[in-house]
KEKE-3310 file (N, C-alpha, C; in steps of 0.2 Angstrom, whole numbers, plus 5000, padded with zeros to 4 digits):
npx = (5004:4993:4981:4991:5005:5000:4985:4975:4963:4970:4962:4949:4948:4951:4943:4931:4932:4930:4917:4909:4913:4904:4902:4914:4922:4915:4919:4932:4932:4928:4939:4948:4946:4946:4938:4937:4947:4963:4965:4954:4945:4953:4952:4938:4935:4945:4936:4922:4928:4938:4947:4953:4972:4969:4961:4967:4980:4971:4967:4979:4982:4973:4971:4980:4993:4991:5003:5003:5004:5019:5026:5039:5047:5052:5054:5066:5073:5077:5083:5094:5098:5105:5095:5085:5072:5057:5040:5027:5014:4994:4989:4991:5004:5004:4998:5006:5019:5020:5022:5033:5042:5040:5045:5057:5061:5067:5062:5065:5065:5049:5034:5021:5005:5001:4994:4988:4982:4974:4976:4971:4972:4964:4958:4963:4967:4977:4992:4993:5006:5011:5018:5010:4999:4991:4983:4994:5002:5009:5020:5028:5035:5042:5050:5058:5065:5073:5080:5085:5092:5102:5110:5106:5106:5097:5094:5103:5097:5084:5066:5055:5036:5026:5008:4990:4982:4973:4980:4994:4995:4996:5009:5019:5025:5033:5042:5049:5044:5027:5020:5006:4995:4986:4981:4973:4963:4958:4956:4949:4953:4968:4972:4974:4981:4992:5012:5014:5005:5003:4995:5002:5014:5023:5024:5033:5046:5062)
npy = (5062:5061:5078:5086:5085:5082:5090:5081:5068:5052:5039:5042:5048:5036:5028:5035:5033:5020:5020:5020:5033:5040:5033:5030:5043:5048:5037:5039:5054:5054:5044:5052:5063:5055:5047:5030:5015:5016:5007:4998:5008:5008:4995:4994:5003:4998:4986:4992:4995:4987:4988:4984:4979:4981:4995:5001:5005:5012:5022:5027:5035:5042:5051:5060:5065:5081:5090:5101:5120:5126:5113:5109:5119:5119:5106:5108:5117:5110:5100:5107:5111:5099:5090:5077:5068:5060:5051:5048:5037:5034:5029:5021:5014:5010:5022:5033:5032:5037:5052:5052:5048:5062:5071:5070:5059:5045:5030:5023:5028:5029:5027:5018:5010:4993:4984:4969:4957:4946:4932:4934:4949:4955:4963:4959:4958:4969:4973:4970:4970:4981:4997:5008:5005:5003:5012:5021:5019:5027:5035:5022:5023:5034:5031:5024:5030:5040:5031:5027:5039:5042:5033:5024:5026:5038:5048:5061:5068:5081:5078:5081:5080:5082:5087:5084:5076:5066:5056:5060:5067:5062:5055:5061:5064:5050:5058:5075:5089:5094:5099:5105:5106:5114:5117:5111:5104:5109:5104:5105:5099:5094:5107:5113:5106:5107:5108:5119:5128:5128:5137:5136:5132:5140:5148:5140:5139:5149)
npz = (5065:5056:5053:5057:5053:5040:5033:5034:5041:5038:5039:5041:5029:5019:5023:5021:5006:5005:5006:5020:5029:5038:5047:5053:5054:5068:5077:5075:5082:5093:5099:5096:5107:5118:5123:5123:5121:5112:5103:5104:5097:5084:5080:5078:5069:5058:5056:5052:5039:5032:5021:5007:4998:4985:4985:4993:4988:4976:4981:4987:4975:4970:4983:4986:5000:5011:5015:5030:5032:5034:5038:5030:5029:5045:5046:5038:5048:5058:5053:5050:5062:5067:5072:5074:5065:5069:5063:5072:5071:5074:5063:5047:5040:5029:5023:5025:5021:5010:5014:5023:5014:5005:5011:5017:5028:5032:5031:5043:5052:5056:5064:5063:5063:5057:5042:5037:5025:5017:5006:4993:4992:5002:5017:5033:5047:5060:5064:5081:5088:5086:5093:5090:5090:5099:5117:5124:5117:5107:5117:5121:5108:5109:5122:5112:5104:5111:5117:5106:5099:5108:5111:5120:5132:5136:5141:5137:5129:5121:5118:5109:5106:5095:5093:5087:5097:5109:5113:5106:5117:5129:5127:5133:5149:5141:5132:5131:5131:5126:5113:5108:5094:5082:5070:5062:5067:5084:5099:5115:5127:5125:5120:5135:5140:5136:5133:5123:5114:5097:5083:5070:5061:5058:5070:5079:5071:5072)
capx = (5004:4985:4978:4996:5008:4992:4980:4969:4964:4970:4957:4941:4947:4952:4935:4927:4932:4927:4908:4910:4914:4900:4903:4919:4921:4913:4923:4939:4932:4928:4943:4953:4944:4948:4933:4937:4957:4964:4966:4945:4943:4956:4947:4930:4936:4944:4930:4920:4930:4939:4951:4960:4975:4968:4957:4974:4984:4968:4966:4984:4984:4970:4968:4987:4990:4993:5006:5001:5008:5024:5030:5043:5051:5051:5058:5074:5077:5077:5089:5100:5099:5106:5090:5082:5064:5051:5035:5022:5007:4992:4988:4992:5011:5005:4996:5011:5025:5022:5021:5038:5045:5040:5050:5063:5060:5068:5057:5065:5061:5042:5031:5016:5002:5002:4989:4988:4981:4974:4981:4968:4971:4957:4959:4964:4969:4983:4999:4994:5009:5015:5016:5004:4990:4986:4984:5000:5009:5013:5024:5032:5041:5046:5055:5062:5066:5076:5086:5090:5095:5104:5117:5105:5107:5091:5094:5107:5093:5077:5064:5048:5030:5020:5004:4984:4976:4974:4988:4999:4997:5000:5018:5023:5031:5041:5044:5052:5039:5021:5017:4999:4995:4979:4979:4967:4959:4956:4954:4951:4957:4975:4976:4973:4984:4999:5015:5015:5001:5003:4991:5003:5020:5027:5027:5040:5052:5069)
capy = (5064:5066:5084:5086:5084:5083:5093:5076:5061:5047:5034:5045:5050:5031:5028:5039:5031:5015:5022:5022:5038:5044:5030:5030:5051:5047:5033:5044:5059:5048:5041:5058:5064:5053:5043:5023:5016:5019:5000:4998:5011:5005:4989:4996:5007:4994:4981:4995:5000:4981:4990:4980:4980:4989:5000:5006:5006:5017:5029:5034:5036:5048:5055:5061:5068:5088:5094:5105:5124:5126:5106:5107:5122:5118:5101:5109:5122:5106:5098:5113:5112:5091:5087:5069:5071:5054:5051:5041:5040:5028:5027:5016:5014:5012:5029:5038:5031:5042:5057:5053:5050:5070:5075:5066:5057:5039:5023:5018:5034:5030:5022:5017:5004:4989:4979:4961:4956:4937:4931:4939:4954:4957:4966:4953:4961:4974:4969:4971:4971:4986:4999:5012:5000:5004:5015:5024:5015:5032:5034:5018:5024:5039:5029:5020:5034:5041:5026:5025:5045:5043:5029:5018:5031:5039:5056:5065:5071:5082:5077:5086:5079:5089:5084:5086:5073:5066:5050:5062:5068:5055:5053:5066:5059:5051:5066:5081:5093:5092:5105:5104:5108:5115:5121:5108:5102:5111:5102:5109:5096:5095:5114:5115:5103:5107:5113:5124:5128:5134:5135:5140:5129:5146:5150:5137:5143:5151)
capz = (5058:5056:5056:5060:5049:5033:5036:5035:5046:5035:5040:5038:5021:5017:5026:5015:4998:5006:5009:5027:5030:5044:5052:5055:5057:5073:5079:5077:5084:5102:5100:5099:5112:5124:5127:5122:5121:5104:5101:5103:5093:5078:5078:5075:5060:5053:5056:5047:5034:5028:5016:5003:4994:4979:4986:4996:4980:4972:4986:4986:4969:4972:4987:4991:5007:5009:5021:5032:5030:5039:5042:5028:5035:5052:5047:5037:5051:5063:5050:5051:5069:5069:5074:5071:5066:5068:5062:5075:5070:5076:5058:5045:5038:5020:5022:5029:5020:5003:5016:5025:5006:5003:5019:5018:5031:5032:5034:5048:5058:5057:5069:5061:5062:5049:5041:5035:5020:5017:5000:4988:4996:5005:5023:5036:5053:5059:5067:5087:5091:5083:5100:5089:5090:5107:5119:5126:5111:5106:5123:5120:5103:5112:5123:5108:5098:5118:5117:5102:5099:5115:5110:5123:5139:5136:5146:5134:5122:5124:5114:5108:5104:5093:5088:5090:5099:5118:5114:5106:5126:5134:5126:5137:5147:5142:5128:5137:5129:5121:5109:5105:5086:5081:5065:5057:5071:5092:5104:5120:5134:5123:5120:5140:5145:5134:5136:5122:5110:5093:5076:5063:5061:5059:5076:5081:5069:5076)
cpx = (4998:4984:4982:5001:5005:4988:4973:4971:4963:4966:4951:4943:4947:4945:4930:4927:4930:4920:4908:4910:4912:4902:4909:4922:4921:4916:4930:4938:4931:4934:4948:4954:4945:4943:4932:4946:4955:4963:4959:4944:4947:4953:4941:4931:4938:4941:4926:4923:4933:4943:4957:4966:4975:4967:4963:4977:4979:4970:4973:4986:4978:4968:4976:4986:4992:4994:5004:5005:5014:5030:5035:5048:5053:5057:5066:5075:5079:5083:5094:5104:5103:5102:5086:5075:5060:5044:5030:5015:5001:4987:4990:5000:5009:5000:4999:5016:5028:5022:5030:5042:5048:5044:5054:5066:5061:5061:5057:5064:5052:5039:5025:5012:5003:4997:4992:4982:4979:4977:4979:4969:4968:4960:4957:4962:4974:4986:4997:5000:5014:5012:5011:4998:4988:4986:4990:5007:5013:5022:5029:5037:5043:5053:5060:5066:5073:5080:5091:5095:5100:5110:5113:5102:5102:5091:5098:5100:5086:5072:5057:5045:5025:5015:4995:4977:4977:4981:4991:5000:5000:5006:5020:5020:5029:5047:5044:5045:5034:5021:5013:4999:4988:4978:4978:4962:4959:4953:4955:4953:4965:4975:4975:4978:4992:5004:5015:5008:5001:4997:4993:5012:5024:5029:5032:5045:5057:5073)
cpy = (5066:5070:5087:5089:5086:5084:5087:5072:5055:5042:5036:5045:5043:5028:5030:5034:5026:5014:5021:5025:5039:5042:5032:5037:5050:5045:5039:5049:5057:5046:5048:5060:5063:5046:5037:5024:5015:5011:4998:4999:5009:4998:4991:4999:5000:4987:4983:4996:4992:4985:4984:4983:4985:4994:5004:5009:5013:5024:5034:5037:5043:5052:5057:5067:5075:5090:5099:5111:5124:5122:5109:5112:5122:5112:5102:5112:5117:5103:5101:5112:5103:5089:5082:5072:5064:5056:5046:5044:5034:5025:5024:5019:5015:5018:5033:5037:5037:5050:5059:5054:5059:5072:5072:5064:5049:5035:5020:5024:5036:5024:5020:5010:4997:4984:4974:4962:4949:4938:4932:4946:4957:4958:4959:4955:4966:4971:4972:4972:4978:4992:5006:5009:5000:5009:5017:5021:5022:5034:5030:5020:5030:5037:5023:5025:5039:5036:5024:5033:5046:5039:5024:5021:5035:5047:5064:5070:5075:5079:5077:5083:5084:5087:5087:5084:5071:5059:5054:5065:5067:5051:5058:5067:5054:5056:5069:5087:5091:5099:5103:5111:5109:5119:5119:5108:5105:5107:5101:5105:5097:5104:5117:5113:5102:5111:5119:5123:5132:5133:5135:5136:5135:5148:5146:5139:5149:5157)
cpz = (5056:5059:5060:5057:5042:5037:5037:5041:5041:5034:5040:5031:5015:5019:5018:5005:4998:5006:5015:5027:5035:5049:5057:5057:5063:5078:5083:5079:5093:5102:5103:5104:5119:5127:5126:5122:5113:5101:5098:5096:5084:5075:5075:5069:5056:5049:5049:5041:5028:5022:5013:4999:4988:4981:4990:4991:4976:4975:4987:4981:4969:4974:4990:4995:5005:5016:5024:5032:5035:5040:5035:5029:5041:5053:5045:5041:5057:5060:5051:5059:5073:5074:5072:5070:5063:5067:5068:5073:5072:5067:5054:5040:5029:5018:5021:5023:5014:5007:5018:5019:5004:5007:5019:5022:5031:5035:5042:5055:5058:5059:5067:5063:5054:5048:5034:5031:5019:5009:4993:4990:4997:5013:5029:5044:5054:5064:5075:5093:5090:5091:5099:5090:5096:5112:5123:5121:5111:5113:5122:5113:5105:5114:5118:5104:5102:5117:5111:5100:5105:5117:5117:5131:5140:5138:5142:5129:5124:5116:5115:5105:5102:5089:5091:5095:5107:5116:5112:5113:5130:5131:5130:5145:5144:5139:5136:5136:5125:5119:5105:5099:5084:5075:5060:5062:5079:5095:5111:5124:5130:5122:5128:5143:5140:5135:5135:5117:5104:5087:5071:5065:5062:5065:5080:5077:5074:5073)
residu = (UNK:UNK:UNK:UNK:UNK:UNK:UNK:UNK:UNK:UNK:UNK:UNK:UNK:UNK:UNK:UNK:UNK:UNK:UNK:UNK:UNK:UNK:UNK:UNK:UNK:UNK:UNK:UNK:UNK:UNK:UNK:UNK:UNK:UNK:UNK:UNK:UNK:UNK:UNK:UNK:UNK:UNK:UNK:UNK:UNK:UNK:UNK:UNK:UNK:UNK:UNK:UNK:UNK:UNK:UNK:UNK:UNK:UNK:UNK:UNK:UNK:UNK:UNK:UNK:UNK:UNK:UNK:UNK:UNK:UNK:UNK:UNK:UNK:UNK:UNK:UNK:UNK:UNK:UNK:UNK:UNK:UNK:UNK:UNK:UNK:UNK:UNK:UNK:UNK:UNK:UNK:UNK:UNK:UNK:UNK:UNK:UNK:UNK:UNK:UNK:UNK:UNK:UNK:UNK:UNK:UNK:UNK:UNK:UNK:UNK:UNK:UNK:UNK:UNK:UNK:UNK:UNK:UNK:UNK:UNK:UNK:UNK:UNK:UNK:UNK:UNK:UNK:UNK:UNK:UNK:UNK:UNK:UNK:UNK:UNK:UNK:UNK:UNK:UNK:UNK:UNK:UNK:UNK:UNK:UNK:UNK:UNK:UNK:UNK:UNK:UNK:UNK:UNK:UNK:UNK:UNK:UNK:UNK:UNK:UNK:UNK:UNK:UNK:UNK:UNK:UNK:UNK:UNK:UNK:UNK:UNK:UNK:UNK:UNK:UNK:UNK:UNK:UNK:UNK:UNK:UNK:UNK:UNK:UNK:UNK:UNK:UNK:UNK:UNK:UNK:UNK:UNK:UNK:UNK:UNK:UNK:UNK:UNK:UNK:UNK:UNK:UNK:UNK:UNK:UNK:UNK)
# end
């Protein structure tokens, strides 16, 4: 969904309103990268960053996301075409939700992380078991997203991965396709090792 879907990275820019910012920039840019597991890396930002309740509540009220040009086209000519369209992302659910909201994208077609709250709400910990919190999570709701589009049978369906970073990658397999997206962010090992590469949602259109 980051630098994907919005042309941001959700947790630098929630980063950012927290005064982290550099710190965290950094993290997530190693992380993309490839050079720690994701899991590591979501621990240390959120170590850094402690995000509460409010401050989530402020930031969406101020900082709303901004689809990147193309997705809402892309996604009616996918609807026309009786094609399901999920959101994974290794970022956080109450980031995302007001995103899916705009696309009209059900809740229950979004794989995101989730954080815990102590009973002031102050930033606690993130749901570990959720299967974006770690590395190759992404993969894992592939194949959930395969079974379930599939009536269980898994093989009937193809299913396309399109995103920017090295875990968006390494869903494929169990995705049938990667289609590396670069048109916030380039990065050269994913625009090397993917199927297809494009800069401009435009050019998947049909």
């Amino acid at each position: 969904v980051d630098s994907t879907i919005i042309t941001e990275e959700g947790i630098d820019e929630l980063a950012q309103y927290c005064g982290k910012g550099s710190e965290v920039a950094a993290l997530t840019k190693e992380a993309m990268g490839g050079s720690m597991t994701f899991q590591e890396a979501l621990k240390r930002r959120l170590d850094l960053i402690k995000p509460s309740q409010r401050q989530i509540r402020e930031f969406l009220k101020t900082h709303p996301s901004t689809i990147s040009p193309g997705v809402k086209e892309l996604i009616e000519q996918l609807r026309k075409n009786n094609a399901a369209v999920f959101l994974i992302s290794g970022g956080f659910d109450c980031l995302i939700e007001p995103v899916a909201d705009a696309l009209q994208i059900p809740l229950c077609n979004l794989y995101a992380n989730r954080l815990f709250f102590n009973y002031n709400g102050t930033y606690a910990s993130f749901d570990v078991t959720q299967p974006t919190s770690r590395s190759g999570g992404k993969g894992e709701a592939i194949k959930a997203i395969k079974s379930q589009v599939s009536g269980g049978v898994g093989a009937d369906k193809i299913v396309a991965m399109i995103g920017d970073g090295m875990t968006d990658l390494e869903a494929c397999p169990p995705a049938n396709i990667f289609i590396g997206y670069g048109g916030n962010a380039v990065r050269e090992e994913v625009q090397k090792r993917a199927t297809y590469y494009v800069t401009n949602f435009a050019d998947l259109l049909w």
